[in-house]
N, CA, C and O atoms as CSV, one atom per row, in Angstrom:
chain,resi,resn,atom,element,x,y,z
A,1,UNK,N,N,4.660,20.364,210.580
A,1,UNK,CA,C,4.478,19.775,211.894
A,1,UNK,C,C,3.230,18.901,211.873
A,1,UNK,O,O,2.269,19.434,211.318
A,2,UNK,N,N,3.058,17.816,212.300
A,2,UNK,CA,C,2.350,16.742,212.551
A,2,UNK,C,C,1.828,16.410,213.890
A,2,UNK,O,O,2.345,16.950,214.868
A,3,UNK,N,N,0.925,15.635,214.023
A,3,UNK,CA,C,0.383,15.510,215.521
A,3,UNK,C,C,0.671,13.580,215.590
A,3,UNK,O,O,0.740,12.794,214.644
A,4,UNK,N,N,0.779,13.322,217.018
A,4,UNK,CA,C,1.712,11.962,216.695
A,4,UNK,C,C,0.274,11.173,216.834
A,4,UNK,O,O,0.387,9.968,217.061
A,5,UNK,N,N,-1.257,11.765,216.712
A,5,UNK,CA,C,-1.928,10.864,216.911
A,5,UNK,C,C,-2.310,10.889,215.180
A,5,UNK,O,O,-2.919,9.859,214.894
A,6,UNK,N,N,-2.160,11.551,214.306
A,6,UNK,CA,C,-2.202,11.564,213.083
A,6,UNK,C,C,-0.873,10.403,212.050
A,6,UNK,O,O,-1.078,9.835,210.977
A,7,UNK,N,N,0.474,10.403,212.946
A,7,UNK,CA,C,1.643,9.791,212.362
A,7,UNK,C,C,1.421,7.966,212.717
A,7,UNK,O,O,2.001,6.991,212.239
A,8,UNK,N,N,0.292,8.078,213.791
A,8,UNK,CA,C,0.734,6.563,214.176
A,8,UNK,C,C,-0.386,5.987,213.571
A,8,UNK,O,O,-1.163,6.589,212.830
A,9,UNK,N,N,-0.506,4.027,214.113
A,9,UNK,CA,C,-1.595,3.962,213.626
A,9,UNK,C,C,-2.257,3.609,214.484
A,9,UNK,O,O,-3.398,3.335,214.113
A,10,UNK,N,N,-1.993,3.427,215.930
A,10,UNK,CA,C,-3.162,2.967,216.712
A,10,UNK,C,C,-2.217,3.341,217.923
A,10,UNK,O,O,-1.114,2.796,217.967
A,11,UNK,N,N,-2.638,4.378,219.061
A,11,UNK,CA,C,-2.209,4.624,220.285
A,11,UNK,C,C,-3.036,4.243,221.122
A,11,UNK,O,O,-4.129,4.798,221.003
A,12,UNK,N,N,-2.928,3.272,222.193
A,12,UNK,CA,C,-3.481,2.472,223.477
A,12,UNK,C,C,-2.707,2.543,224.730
A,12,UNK,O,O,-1.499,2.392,224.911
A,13,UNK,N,N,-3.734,2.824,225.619
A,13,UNK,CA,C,-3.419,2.453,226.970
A,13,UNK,C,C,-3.833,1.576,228.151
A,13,UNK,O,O,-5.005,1.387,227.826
A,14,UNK,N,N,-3.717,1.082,229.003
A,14,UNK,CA,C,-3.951,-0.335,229.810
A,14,UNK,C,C,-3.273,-0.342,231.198
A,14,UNK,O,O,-2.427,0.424,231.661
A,15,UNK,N,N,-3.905,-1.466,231.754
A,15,UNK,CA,C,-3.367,-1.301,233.248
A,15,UNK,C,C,-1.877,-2.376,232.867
A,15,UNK,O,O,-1.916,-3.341,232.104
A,16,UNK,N,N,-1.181,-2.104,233.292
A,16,UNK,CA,C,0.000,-2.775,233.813
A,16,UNK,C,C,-0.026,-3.567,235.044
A,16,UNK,O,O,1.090,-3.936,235.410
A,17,UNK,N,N,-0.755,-3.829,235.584
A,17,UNK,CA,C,-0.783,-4.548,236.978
A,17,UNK,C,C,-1.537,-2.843,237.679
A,17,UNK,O,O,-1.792,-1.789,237.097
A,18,UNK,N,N,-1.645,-3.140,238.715
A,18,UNK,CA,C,-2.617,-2.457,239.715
A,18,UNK,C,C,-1.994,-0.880,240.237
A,18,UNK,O,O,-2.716,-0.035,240.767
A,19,UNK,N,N,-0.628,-0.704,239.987
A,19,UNK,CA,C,0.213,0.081,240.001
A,19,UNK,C,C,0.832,1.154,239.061
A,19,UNK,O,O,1.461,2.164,239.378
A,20,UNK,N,N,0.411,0.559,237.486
A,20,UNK,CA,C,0.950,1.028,236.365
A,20,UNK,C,C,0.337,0.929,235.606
A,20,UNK,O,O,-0.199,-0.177,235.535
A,21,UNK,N,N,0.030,1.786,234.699
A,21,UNK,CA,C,-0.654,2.021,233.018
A,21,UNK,C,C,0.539,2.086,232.017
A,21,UNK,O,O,1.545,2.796,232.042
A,22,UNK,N,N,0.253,1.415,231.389
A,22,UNK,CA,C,1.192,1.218,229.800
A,22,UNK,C,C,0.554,2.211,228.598
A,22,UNK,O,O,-0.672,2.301,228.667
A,23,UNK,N,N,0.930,2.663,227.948
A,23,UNK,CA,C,0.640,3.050,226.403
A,23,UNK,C,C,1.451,2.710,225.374
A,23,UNK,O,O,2.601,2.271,225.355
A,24,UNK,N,N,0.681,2.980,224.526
A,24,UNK,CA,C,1.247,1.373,223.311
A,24,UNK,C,C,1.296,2.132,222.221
A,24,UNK,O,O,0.272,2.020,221.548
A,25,UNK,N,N,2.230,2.991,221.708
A,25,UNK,CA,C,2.340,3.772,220.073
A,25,UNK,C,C,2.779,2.869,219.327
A,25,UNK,O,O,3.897,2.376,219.472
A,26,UNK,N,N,1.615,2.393,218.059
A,26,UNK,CA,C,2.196,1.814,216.991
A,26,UNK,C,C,2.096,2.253,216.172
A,26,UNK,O,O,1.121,3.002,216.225
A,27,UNK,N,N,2.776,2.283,214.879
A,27,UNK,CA,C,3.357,2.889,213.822
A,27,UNK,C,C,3.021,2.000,212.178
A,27,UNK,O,O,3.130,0.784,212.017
A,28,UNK,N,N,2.733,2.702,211.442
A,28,UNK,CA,C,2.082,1.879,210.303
A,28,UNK,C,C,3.471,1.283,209.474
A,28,UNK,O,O,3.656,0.129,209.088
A,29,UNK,N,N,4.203,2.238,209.363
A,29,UNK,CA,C,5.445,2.098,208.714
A,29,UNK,C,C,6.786,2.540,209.062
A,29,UNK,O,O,6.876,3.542,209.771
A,30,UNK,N,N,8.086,1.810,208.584
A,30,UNK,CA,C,9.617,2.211,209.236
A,30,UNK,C,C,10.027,4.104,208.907
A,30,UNK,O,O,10.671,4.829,209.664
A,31,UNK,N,N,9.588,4.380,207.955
A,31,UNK,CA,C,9.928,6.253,207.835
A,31,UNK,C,C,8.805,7.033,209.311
A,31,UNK,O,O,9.133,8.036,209.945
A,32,UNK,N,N,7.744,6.371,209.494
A,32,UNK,CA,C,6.967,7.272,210.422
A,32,UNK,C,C,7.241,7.310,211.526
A,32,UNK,O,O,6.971,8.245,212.280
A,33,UNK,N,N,8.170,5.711,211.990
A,33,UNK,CA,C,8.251,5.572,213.628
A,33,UNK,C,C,9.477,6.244,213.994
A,33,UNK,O,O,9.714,6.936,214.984
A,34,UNK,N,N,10.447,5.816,212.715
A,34,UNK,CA,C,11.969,6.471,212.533
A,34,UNK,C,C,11.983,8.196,212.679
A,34,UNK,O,O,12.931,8.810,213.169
A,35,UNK,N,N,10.785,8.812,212.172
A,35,UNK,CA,C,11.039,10.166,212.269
A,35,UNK,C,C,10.602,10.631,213.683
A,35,UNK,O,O,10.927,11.710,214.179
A,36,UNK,N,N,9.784,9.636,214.305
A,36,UNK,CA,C,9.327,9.994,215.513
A,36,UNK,C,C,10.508,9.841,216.624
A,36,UNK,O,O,11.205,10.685,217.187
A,37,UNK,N,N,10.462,8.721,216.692
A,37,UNK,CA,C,12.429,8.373,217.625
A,37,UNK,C,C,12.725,9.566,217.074
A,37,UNK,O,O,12.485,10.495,217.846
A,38,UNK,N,N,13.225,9.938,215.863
A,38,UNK,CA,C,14.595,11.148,215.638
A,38,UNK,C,C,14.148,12.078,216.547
A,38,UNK,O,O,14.903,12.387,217.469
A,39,UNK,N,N,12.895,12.657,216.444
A,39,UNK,CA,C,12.469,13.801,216.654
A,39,UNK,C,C,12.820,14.317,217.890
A,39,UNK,O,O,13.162,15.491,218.027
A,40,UNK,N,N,12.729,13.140,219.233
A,40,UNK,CA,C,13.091,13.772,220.741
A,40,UNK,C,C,11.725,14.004,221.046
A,40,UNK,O,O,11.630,14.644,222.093
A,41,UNK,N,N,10.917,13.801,220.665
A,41,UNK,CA,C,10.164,14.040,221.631
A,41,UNK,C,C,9.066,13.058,222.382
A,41,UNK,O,O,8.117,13.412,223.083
A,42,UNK,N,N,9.472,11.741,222.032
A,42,UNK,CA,C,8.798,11.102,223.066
A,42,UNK,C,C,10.081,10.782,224.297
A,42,UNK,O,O,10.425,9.666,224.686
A,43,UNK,N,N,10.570,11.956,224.694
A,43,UNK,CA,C,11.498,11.852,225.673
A,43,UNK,C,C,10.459,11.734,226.824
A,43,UNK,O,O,9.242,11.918,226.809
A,44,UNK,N,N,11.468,11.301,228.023
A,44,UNK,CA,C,10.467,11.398,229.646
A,44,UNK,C,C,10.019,12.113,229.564
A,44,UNK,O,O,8.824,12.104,229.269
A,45,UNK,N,N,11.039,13.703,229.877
A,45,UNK,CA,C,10.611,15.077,230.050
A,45,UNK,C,C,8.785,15.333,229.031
A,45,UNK,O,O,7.708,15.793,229.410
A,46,UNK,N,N,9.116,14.928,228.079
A,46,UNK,CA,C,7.734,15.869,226.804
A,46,UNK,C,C,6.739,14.846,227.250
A,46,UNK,O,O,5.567,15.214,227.169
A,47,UNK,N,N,7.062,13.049,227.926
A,47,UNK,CA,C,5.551,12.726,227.724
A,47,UNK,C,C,4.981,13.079,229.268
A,47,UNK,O,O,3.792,13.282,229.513
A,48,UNK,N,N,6.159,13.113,230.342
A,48,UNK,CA,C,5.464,13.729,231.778
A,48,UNK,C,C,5.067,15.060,231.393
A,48,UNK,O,O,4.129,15.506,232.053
A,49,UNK,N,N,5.541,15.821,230.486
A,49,UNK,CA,C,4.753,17.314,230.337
A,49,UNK,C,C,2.848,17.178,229.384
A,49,UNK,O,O,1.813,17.844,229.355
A,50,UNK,N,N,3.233,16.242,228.940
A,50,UNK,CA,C,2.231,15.879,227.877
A,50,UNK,C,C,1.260,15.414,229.184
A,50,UNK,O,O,0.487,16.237,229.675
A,51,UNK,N,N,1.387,13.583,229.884
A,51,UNK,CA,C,0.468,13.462,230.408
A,51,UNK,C,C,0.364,14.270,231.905
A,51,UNK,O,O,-0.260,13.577,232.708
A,52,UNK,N,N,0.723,15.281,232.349
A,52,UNK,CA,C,0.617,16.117,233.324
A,52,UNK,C,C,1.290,15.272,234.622
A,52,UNK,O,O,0.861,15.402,235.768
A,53,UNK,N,N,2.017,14.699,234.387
A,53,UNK,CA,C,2.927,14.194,236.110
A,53,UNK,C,C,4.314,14.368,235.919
A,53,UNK,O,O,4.820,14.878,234.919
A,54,UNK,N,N,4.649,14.124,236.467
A,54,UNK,CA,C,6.489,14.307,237.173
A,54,UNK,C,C,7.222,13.381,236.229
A,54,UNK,O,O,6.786,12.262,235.958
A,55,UNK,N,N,8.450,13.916,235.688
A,55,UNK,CA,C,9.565,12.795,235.334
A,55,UNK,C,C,9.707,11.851,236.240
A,55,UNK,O,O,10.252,10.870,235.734
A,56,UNK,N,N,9.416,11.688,237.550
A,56,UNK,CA,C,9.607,10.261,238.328
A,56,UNK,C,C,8.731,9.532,238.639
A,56,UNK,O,O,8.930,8.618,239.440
A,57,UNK,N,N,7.042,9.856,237.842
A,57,UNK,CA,C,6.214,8.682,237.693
A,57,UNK,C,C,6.221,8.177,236.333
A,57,UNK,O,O,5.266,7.598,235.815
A,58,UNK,N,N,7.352,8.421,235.764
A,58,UNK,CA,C,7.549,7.737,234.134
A,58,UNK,C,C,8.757,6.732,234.456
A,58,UNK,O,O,9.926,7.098,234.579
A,59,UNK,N,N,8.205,5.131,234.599
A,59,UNK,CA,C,8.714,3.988,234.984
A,59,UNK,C,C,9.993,4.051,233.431
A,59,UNK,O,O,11.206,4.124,233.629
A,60,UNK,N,N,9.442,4.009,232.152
A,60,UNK,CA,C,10.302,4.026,231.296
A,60,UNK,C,C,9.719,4.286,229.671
A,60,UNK,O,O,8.586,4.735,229.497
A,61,UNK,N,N,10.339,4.056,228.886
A,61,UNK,CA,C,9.672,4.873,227.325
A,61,UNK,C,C,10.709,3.572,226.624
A,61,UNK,O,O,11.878,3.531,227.008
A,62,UNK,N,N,10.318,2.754,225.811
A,62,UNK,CA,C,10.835,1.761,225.346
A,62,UNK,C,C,10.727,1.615,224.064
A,62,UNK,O,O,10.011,0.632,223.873
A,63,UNK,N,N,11.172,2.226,222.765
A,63,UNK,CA,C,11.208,1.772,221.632
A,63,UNK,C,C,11.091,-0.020,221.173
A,63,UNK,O,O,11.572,-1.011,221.721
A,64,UNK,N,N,10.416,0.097,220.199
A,64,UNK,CA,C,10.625,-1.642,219.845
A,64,UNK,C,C,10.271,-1.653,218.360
A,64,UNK,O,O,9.184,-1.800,217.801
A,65,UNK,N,N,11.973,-1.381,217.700
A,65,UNK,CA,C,11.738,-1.991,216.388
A,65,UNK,C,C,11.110,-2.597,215.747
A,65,UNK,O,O,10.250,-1.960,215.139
A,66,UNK,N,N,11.159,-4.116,215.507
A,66,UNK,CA,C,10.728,-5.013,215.037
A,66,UNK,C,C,9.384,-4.807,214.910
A,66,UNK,O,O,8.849,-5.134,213.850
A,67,UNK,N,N,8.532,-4.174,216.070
A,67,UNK,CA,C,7.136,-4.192,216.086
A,67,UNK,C,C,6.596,-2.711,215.744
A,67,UNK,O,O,5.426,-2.367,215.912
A,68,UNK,N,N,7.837,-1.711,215.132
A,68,UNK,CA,C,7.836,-0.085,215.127
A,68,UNK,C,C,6.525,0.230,216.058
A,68,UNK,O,O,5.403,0.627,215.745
A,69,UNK,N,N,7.200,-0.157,217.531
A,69,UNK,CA,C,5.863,0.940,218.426
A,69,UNK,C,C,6.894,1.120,219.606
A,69,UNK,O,O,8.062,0.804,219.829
A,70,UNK,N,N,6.055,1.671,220.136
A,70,UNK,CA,C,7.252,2.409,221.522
A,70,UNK,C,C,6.130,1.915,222.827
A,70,UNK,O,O,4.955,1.962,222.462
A,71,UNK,N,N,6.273,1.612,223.786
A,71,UNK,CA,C,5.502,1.350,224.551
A,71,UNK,C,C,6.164,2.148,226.316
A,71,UNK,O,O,7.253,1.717,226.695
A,72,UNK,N,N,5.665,2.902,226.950
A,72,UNK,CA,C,5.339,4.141,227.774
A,72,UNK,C,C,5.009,3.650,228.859
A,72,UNK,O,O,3.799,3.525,228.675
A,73,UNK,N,N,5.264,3.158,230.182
A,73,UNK,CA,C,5.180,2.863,231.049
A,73,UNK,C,C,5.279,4.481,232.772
A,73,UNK,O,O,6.125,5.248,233.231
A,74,UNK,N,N,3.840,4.123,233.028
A,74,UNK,CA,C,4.425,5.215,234.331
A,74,UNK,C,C,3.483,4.670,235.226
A,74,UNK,O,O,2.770,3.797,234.732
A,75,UNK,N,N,3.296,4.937,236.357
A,75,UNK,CA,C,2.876,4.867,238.161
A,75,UNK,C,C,1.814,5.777,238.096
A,75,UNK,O,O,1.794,6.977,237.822
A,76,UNK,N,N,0.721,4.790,238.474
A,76,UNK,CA,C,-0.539,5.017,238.565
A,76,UNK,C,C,-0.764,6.310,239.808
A,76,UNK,O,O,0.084,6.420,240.693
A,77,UNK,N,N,-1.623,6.972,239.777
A,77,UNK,CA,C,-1.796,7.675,241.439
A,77,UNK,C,C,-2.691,7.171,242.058
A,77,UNK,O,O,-2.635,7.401,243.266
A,78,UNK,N,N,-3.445,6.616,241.754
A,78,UNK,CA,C,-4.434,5.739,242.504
A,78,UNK,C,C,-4.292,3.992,242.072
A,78,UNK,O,O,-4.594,3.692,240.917
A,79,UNK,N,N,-3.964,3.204,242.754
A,79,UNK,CA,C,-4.236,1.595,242.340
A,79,UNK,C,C,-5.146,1.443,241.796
A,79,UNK,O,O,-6.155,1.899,242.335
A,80,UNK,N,N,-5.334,0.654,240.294
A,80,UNK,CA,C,-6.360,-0.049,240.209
A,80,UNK,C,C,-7.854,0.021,241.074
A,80,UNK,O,O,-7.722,-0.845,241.938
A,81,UNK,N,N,-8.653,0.393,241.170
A,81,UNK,CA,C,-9.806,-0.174,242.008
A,81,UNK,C,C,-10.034,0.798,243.388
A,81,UNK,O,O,-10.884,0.733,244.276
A,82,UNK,N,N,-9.145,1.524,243.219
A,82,UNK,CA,C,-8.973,2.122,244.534
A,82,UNK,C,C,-9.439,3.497,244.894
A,82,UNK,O,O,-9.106,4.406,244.134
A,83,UNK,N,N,-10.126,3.763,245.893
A,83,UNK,CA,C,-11.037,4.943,246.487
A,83,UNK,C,C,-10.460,6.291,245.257
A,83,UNK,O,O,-9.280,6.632,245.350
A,84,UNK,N,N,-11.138,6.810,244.433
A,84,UNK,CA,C,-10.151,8.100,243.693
A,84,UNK,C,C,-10.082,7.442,242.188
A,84,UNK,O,O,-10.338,8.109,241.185
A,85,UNK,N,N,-9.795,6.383,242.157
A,85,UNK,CA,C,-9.654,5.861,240.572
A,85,UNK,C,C,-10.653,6.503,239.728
A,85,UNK,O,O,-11.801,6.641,240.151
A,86,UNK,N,N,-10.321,6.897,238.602
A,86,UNK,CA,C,-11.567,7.357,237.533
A,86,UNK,C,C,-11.445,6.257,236.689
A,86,UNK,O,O,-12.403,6.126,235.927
A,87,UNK,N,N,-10.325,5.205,236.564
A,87,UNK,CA,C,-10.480,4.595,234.932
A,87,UNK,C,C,-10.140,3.155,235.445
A,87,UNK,O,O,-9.626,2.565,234.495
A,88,UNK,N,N,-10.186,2.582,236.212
A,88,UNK,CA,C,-10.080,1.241,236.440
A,88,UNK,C,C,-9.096,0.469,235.508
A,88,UNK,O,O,-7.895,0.367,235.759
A,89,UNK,N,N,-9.574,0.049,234.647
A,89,UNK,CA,C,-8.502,-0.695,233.358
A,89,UNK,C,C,-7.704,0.061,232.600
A,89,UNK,O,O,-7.103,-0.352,231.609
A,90,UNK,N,N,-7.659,1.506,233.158
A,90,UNK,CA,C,-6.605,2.563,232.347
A,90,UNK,C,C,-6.613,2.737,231.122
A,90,UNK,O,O,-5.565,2.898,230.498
A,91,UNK,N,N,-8.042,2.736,230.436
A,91,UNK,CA,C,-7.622,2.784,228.844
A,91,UNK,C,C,-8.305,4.026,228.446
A,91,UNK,O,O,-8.828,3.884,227.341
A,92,UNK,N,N,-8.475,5.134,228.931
A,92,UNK,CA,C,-9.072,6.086,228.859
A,92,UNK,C,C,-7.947,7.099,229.086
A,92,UNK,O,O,-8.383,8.247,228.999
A,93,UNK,N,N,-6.627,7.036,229.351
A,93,UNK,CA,C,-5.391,7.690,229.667
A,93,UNK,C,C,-4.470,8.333,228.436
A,93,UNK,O,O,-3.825,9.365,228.616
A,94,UNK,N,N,-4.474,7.638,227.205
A,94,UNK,CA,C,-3.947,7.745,225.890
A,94,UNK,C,C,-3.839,9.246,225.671
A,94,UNK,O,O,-2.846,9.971,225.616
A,95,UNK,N,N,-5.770,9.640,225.511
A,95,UNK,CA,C,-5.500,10.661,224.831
A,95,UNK,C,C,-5.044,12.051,224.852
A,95,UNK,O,O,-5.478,12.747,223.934
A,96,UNK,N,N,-4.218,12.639,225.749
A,96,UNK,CA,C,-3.513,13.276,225.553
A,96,UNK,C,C,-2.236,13.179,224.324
A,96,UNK,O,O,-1.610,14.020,223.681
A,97,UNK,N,N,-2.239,12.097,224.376
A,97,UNK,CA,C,-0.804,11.717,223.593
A,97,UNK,C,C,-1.167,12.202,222.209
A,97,UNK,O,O,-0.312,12.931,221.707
A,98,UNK,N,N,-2.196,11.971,221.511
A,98,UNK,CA,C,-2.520,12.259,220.537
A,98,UNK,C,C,-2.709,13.634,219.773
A,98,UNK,O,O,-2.937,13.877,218.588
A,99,UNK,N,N,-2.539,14.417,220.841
A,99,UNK,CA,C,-2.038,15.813,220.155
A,99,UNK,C,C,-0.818,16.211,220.455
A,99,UNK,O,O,-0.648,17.407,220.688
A,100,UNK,N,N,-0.013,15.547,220.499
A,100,UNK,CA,C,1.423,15.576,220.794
A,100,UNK,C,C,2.113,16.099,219.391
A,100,UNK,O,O,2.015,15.423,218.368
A,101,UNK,N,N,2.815,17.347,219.421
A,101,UNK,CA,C,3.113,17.643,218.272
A,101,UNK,C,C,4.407,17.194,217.675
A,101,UNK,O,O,5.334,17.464,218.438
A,102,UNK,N,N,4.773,16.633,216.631
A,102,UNK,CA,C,6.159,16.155,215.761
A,102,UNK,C,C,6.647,17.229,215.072
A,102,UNK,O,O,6.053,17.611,214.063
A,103,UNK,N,N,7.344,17.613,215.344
A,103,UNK,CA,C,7.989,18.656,214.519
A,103,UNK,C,C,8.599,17.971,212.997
A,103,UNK,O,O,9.028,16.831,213.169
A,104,UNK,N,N,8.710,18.500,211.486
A,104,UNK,CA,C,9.073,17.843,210.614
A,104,UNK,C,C,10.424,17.603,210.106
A,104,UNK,O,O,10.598,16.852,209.146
C-alpha cells in the first residue's frame, strides 16, 4: 500500500473562481496514474471522505490522460475573501490528499 502523495509527482490546489477550489494530481508516469484510476479510490465518495465535506460539494473528479493528472473540483464554504475564509487563494487545501492511501 502506497500513499497517493508518495505515487504522484506534484499535488496542488487553487481557487477556481470565488466559489470553487480545484486540485491538480499529477503523475510522473503512465503505470502510476493508471494504477491510481484502477484503484477506485479517487472516487467522489473517498475524496469527500478524505477532504471532510459531503458528496454534493464535489463539483466533479476529472481524469486527463494526455497530461496523466486528474484534476478535483468542489464548492468552497466560504467565497473567496469572505468573512470565515482561512485560505483566500485556496492553496493550502491539498494536503489532506496526500495521505490518501492506494491500495497495491
Amino acid at each position: 500500500m502506497g500513499l497517493l502523495g508518495d505515487l504522484a509527482k506534484e499535488i496542488s490546489s487553487k481557487n477556481a473562481g470565488n466559489f470553487a477550489v480545484t486540485f491538480d494530481v499529477e503523475f510522473r508516469d503512465t503505470p502510476s496514474y493508471q494504477h491510481v484510476l484502477d484503484s477506485g479510490v479517487l472516487s467522489v465518495e473517498n475524496i469527500a471522505g478524505v477532504l471532510g465535506i459531503s458528496v454534493d460539494e464535489i463539483i466533479g473528479v476529472s481524469p486527463f490522460r494526455p497530461g496523466l493528472a486528474v484534476k478535483i473540483a468542489v464548492r468552497r464554504h466560504h467565497s473567496s475573501g469572505d468573512v470565515g475564509e482561512t485560505d483566500v487563494f485556496g492553496v493550502q487545501q491539498y494536503a489532506p490528499l496526500l495521505g490518501l492511501e492506494i491500495p497495491d
